[in-house]
C-alpha positions in Angstrom: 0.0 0.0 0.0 1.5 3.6 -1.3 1.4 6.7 0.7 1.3 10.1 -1.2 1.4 13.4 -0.6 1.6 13.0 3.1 5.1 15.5 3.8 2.2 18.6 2.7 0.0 17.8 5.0 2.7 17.3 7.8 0.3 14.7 9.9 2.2 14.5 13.3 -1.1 14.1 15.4 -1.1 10.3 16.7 -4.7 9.8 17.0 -5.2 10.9 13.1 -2.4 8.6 11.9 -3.4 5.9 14.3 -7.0 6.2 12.8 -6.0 6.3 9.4 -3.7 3.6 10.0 -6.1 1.2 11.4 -9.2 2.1 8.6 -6.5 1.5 5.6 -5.6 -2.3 7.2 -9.3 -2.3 7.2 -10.2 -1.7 3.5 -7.0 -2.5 2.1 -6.9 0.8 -0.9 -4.0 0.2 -3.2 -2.7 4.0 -2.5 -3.6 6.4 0.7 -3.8 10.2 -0.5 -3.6 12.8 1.6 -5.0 15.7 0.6 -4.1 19.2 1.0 -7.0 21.5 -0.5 -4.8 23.2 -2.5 -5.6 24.9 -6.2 -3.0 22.0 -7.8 -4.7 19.0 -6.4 -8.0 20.6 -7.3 -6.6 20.8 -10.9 -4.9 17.6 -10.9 -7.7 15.6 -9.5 -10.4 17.1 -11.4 -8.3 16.2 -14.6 -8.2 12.6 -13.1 -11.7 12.4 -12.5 -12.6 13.4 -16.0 -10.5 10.6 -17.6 -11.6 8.8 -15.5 -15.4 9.3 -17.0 -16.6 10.6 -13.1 -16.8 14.3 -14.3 -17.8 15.8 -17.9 -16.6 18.9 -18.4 -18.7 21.3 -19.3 -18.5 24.5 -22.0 -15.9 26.4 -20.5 -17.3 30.0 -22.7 -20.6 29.8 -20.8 -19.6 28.0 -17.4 -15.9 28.6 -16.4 -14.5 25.5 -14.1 -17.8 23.8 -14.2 -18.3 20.1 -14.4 -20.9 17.4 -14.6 -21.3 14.6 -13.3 -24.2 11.6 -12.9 -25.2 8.8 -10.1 -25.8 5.5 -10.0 -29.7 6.1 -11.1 -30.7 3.7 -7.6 -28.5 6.1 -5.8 -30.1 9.7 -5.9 -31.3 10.9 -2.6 -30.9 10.4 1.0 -32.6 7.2 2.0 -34.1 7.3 5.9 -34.5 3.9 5.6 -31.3 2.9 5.7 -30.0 6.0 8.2 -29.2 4.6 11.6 -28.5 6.3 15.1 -26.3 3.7 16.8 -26.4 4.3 21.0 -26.1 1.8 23.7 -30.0 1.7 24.9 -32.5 2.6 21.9 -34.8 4.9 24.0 -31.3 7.6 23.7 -32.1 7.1 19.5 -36.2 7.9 20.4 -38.9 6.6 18.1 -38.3 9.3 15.1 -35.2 7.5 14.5 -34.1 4.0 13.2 -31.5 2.4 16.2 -29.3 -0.3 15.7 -26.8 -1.7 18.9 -23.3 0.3 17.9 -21.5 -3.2 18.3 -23.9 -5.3 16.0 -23.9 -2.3 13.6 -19.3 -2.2 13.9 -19.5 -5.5 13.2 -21.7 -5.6 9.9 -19.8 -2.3 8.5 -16.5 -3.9 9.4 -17.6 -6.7 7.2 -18.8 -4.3 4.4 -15.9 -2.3 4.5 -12.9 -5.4 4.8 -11.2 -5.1 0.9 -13.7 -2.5 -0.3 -11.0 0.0 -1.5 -8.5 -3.2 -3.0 -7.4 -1.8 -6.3 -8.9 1.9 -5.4 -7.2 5.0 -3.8 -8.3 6.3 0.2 -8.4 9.7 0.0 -7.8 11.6 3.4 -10.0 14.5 3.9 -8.8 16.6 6.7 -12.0 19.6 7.2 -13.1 22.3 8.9 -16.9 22.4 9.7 -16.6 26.4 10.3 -14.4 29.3 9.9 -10.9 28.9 10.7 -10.4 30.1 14.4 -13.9 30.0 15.6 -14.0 28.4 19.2 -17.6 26.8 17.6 -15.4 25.0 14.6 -15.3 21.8 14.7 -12.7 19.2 13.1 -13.7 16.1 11.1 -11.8 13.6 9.0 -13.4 11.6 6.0 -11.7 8.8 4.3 -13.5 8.2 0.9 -12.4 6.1 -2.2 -14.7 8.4 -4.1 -13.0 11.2 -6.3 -16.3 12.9 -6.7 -16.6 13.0 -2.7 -13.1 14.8 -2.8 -13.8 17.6 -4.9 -17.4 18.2 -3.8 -16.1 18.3 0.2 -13.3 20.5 -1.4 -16.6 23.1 -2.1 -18.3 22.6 0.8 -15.6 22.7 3.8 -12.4 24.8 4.7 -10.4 21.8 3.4 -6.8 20.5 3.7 -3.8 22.0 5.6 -6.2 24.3 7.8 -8.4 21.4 9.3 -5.0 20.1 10.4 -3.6 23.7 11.5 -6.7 24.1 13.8 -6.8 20.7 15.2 -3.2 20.7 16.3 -2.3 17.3 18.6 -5.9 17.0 20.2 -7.6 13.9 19.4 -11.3 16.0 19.3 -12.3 14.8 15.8 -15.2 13.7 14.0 -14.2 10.4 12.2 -15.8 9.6 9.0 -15.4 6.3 6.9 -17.2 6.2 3.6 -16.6 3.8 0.7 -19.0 3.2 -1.9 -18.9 -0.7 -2.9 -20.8 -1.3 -5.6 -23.5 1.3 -4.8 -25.9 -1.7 -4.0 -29.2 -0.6 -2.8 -28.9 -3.8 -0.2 -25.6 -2.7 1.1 -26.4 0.8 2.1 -25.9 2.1 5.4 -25.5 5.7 6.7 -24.8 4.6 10.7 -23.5 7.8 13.0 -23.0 6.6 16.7 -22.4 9.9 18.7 -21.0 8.7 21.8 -17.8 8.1 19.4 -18.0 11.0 17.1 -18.1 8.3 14.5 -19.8 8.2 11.0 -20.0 5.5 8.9 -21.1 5.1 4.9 -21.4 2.6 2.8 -23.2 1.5 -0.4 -23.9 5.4 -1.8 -22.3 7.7 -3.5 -25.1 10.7 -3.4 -24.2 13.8 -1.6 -26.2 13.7 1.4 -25.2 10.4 2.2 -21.1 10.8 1.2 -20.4 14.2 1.7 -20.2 13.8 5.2 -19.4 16.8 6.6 -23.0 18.0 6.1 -26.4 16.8 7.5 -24.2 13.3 9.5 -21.9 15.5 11.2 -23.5 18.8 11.3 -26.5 18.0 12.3 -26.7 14.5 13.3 -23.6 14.2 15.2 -23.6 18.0 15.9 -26.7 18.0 17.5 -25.7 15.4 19.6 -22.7 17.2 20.6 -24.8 20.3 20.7 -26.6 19.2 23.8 -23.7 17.8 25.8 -21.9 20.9 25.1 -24.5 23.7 25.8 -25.2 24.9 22.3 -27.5 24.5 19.0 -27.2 22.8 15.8 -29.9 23.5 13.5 -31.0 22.9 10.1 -31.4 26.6 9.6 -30.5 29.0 7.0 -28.9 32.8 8.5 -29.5 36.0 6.8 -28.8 39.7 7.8 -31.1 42.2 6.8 -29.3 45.8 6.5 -31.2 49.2 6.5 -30.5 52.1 4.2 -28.9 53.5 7.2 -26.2 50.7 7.7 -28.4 48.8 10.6 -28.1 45.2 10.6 -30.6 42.8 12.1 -29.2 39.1 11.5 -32.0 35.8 11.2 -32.2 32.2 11.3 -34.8 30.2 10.0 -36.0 26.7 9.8 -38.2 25.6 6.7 -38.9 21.7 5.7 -38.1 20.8 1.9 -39.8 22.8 -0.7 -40.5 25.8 1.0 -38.6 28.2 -0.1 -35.5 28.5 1.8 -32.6 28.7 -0.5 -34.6 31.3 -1.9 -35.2 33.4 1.2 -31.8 32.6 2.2 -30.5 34.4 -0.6 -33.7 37.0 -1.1 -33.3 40.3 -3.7 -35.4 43.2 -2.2 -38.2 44.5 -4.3 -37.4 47.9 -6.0 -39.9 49.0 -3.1 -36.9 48.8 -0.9 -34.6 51.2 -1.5 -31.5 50.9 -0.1 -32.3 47.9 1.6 -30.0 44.7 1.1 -30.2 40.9 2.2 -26.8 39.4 3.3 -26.2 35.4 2.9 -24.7 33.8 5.6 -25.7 30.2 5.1 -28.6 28.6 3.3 -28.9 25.5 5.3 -27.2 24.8 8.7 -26.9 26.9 11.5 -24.4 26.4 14.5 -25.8 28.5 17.7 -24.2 29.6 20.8 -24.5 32.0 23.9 -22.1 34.8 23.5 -20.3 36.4 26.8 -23.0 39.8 26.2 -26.3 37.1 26.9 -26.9 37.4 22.9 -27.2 33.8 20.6 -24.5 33.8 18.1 -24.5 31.9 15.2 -21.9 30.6 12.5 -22.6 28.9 9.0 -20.0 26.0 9.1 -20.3 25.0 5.7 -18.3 26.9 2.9 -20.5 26.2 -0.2 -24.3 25.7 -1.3 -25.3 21.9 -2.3 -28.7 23.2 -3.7 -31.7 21.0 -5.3 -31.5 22.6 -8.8 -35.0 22.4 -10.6 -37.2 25.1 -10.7 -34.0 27.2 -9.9 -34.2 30.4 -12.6 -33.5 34.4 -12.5 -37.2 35.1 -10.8 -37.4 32.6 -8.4 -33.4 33.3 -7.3 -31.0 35.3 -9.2 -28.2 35.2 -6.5 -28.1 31.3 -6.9 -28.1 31.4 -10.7 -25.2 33.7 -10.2 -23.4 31.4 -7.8 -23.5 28.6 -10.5 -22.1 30.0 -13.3 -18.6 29.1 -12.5 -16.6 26.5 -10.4 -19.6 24.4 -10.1 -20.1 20.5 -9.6 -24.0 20.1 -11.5 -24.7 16.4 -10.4 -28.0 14.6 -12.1 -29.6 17.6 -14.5 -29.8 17.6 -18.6 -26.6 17.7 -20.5 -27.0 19.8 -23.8 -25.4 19.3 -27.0 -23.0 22.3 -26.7 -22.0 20.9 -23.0 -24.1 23.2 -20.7 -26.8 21.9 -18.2 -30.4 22.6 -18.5 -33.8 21.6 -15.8 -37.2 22.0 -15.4 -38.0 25.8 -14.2 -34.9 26.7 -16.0 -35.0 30.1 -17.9 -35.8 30.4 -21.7 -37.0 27.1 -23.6 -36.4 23.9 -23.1 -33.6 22.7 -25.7 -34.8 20.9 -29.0 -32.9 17.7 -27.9 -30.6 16.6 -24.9 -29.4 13.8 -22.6 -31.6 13.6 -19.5 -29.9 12.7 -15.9 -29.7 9.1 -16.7 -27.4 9.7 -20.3 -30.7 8.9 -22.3 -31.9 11.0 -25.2 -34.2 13.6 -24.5 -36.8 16.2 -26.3 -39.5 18.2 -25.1 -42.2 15.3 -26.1 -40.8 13.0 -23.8 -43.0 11.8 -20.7 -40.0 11.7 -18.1 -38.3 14.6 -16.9 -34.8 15.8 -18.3 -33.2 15.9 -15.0 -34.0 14.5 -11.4 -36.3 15.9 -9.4 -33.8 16.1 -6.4 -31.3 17.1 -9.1 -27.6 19.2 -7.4 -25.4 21.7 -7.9 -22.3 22.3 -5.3 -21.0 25.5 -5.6 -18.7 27.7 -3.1 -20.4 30.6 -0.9 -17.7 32.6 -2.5 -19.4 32.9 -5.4 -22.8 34.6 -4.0 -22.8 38.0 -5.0 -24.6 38.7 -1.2 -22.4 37.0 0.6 -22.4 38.4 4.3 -18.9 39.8 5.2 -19.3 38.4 8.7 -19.6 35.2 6.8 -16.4 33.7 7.8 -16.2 35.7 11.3 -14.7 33.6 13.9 -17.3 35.4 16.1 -20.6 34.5 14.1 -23.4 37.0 14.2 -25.9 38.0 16.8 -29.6 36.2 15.7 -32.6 38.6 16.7 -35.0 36.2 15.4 -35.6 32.9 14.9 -38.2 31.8 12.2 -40.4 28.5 11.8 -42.4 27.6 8.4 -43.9 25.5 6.2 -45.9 24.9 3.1 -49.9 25.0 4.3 -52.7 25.7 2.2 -54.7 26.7 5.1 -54.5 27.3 8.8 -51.3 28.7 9.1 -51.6 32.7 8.8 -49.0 34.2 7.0 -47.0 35.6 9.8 -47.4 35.5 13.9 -44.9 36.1 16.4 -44.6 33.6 20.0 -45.6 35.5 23.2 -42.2 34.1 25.0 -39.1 31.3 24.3 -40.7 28.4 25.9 -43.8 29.3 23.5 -42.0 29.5 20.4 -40.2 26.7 21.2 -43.6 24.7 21.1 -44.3 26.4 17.7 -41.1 24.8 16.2 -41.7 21.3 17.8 -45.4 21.4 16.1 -44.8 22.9 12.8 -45.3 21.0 9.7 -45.5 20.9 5.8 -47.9 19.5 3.2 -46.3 16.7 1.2 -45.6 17.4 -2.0 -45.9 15.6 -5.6 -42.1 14.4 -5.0 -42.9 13.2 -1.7 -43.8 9.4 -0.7 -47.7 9.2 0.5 -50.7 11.6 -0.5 -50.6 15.0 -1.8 -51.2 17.6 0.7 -50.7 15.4 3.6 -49.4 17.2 6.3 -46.2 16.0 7.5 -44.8 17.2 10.6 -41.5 18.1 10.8 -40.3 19.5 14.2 -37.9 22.6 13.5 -37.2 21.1 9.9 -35.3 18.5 12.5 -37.0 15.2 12.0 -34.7 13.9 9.8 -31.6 14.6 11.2 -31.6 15.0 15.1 -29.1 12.6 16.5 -30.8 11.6 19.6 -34.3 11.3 20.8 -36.8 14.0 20.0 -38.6 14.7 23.3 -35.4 15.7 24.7 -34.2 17.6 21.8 -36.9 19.7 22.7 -35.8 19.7 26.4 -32.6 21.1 25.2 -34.1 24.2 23.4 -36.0 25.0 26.7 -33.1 24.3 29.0 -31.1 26.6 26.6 -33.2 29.9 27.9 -31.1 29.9 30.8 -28.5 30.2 29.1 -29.2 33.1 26.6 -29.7 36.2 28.6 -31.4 37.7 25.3 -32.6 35.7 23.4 -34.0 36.1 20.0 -38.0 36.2 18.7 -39.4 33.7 17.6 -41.7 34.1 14.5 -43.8 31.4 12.1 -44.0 32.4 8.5 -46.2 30.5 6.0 -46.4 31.7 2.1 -48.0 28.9 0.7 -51.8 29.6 1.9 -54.5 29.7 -0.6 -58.3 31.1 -1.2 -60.8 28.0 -1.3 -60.9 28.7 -4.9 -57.1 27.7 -5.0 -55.6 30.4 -5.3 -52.0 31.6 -3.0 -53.0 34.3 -1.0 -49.5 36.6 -0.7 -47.3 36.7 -3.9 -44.0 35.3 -2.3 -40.4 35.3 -3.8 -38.9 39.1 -3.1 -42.0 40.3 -1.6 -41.5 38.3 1.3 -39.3 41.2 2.3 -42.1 42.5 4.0 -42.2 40.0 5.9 -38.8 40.1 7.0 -39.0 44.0 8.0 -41.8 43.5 10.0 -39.8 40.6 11.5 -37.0 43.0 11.8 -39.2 46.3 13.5 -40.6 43.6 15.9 -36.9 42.9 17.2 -35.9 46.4 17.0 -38.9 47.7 18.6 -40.4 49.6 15.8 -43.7 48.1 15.1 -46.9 47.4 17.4 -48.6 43.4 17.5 -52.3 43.0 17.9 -52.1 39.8 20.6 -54.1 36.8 19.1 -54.4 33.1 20.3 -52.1 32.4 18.4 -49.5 34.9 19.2 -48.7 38.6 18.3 -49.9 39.7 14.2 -49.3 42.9 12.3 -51.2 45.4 13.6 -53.0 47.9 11.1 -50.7 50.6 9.9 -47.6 48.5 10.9 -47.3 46.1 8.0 -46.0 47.7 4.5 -48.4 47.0 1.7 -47.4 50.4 -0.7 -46.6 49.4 -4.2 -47.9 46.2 -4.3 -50.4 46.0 -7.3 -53.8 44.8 -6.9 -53.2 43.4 -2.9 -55.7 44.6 -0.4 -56.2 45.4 3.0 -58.9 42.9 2.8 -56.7 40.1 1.0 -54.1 40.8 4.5 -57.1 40.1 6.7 -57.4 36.5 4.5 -54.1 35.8 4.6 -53.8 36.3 8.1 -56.9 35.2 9.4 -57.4 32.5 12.0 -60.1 29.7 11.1 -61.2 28.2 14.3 -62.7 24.5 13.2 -59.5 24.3 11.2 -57.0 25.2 14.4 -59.1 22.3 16.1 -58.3 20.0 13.2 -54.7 21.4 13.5 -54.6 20.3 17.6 -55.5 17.0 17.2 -53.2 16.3 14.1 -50.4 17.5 16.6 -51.2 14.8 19.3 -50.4 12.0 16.5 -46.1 13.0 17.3 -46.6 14.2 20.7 -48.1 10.9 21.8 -45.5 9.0 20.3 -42.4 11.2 22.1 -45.2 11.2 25.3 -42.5 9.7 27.7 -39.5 12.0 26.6 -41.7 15.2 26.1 -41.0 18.1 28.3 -44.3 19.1 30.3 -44.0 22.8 29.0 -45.2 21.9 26.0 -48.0 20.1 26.7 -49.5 23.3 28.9 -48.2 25.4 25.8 -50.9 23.1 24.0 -53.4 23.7 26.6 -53.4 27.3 27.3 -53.5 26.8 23.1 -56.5 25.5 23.4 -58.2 27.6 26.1 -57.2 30.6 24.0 -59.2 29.2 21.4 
């Protein structure tokens, strides 16, 4: 077995080599590479993945250092079925999770794993999840035989020599094996077992499940360091919202799939708004902690934007069309004759003829779509023309709000603020979203989703909402809490509040509410715009009386809404703090 490029990387720390060591006996790769993050290995292994037919590049006149690539087509989402939360007793897991024994589970990936990499290369990928000097950065090691994996972990971490500069000799790490077999649907296994910082990966080669830096270890390991350690990790995009006179109020918010928060991450103020500008931060992962002044500051640990592409155009976001047009990694869409990508939603026409996401040929008479509906692109925050400034401070920023949503067609109004912490806190743990066309089960289900959370908390449920109570006493001033919905519609169908850039109204009333600028009207569900204190100028054909609709609170429905809540409460019952179940109560008595 060859070692390469090890004397750049300089590895003196015992418990990496050791680690690496023991996992290359394991899987037996022909060559070990350490990697470096540097512009020539980029170069050098991007030309080696396109001979080697992983990436295509693409036209280099219309997308500069931009490359293709496709899946396996079983291979092409995150599979919950086969994602595992490995603790010693199963109640720590909880029931919203799939447990397995961390022994039993060793021992089968051990078995996987034995020979998998014989005749491939291990890459070593030292990264930061975090900016560089943070105290809230955290280190994490993956060891892939997956090019594709390398250069896609290259875009979304600090990777290379300053993972290593920032660990030092400590043996704090997050360790991450992945190799992808033969990317056998009956082999796949995504196993974390927190109480080792440990990630295991086999069988898959799609992002969420390989690139594991992002939802394993910041969100399923993180949260489950989170609570040990007395902070938050949250799937939760950060904005800052800056006045014409330089003021900035900073916000996180939490939104299931499909609702819009890619595009409200990265939000272009309507001409309305003079002056006004929306700062990116991150669009999908928030890391939360109390500051020494009582304040909640957050940090965005990743360093790029894996985004689901369709339906992505110039309306719907034009900062993310602009962050794609160079140094891109487009995984699963349509591949044009001229070498550039197209989708569904995309601007302009579809093209005359194309290969869809599977290499077939494609035209616009064909009954399947041109590319996947959970289509990527992997691009580096650098490239967002609104990237915040603050967006690699070691500090993070000061959150004044925190915001819950999700897509409903009724109930929900479209905005509400909770009367305290502990009440907003039951607003995230009950929120949900109607299930959509790409979704398993019927449409306009709704599907709750606590804090967008379900998916990836690392430990039980009940106590993860223990955790965001217990962390009031710790926050000295903490942030608002707000629920936003923009999907609500008139019984004849139709959505009830425009969306896209005009949900910068929302946002300033958000903003006034934390700055102390605009009155509430107190409802049972919370505080709501008052009149006067909710911008509606130079917004063609919307009424004061279409507000009323949008906001309005339907009572049958809210008593629908109560008892489609119990359905998760009941199963968390024994884990579930008791201040959420008087939060429902006084709910109900308000009602």
């Amino acid at each position: 077995m060859e070692t390469s490029n090890l004397g750049s990387c300089n590895t003196t720390n015992p418990a990496v080599t050791a680690w690496v060591a023991d996992q290359a006996r394991l899987c037996e790769p022909d060559q070990v590479y350490w990697c470096d993050g540097s512009t020539a290995e980029k170069d050098a292994l991007t030309a080696q993945a396109v001979a080697a037919g992983v990436l295509i590049q693409l036209n280099q006149e219309k997308l500069p250092g931009c490359y293709y690539h496709r899946s396996n087509p079983n291979d092409v989402a995150r599979v919950e079925q086969c994602t595992f939360i490995c603790t010693e007793f199963e109640e720590e897991a909880g029931p919203t999770n799939n447990w397995a024994p961390p022994g039993e589970m060793y021992t089968k990936l051990q078995g996987l794993a034995r020979g998998s990499m014989h005749g491939r290369t291990m890459y070593v990928i030292p990264y930061l999840m975090g900016p560089p000097g943070s105290p809230m950065t955290k280190v994490g090691f993956e060891l892939t035989d997956s090019i594709y994996v390398v250069l896609s972990m290259r875009i979304m971490t600090r990777m290379g020599r300053v993972a290593l500069d920032h660990l030092g000799d400590s043996s704090d790490f997050n360790r991450g094996l992945h190799c992808m077999l033969d990317v056998n649907p009956d082999r796949r296994y995504i196993c974390h077992f927190p109480q080792d910082n440990t990630i295991i990966s086999v069988g898959s080669a799609y992002g969420g499940n390989a690139l594991l830096g992002k939802k394993c270890f910041a969100l399923r390991i993180g949260s489950y360091l989170a609570r040990r350690q007395g902070w938050l990790a949250e799937h939760m995009l950060i904005l800052g919202l800056e006045s014409p006179t330089g003021e900035k109020t900073y916000v996180a918010a939490a939104f299931p799939s499909a609702c819009g928060k890619t595009n409200f991450a990265m939000l272009i103020p309507p001409p309305h708004y003079k002056g006004w500008k929306v700062w990116t931060i991150g669009d999908d992962i928030a890391w939360m902690k109390p500051g020494p002044d009582g304040r909640l500051y957050a940090i965005n640990p990743e360093a790029g934007y894996f985004g689901v592409v369709p339906g992505t155009n110039y309306k719907s976001n034009p900062n993310a069309m602009n962050s794609i047009q160079r140094d891109t990694i487009y995984t699963n869409v349509a591949l044009t004759p001229d070498l550039d990508v197209w989708w569904e939603g995309k601007d302009g026409p579809p093209p005359a003829e194309c290969l869809d996401w599977k290499g077939q040929p494609w035209t616009p008479e064909s009954k399947e779509k041109a590319a996947h509906p959970n289509s990527r692109f992997a691009a580096p925050m650098t490239n967002n023309p609104m990237l915040a400034p603050e967006a690699s401070d070691p500090n993070g920023v000061p959150i004044s709000a925190i915001i819950f949503g999700g897509r409903r067609a009724d109930t929900m109004p479209l905005v509400y603020q909770a009367f305290n912490w502990i009440h907003g806190v039951y607003i995230g743990a009950t929120m949900g979203s109607e299930t959509t066309a790409a979704a398993a089960g019927t449409v306009g289900n709704v599907r709750r989703d606590p804090m967008a959370m379900l998916p990836f908390c690392g430990y039980n449920m009940g106590e993860y909402f223990r955790h965001w109570i217990t962390m009031r006493k710790l926050i000295r001033r903490p942030p608002r809490i707000f629920h936003v919905n923009w999907f609500r519609k008139s019984a004849a169908g139709e959505f009830l509040w425009p969306g896209f850039g005009e949900n910068m109204r929302v946002l300033k009333w958000i903003a006034d509410r934390c700055n102390g600028r605009a009155n509430a009207d107190e409802t049972p569900l919370g505080w709501v715009p008052s009149g006067g204190h909710f911008d509606l100028g130079e917004l063609p054909g919307y009424t004061n009386a279409k507000f009323e609709q949008v906001q309005s609170i339907d009572y049958p429905e809210w008593r629908r809404e109560l008892l489609q809540q119990d359905e998760l409460f009941m199963k968390l019952y024994s884990h579930l703090p008791k201040e959420l179940i008087f939060q429902r109560e006084l709910l109900v008595a308000r009602l």
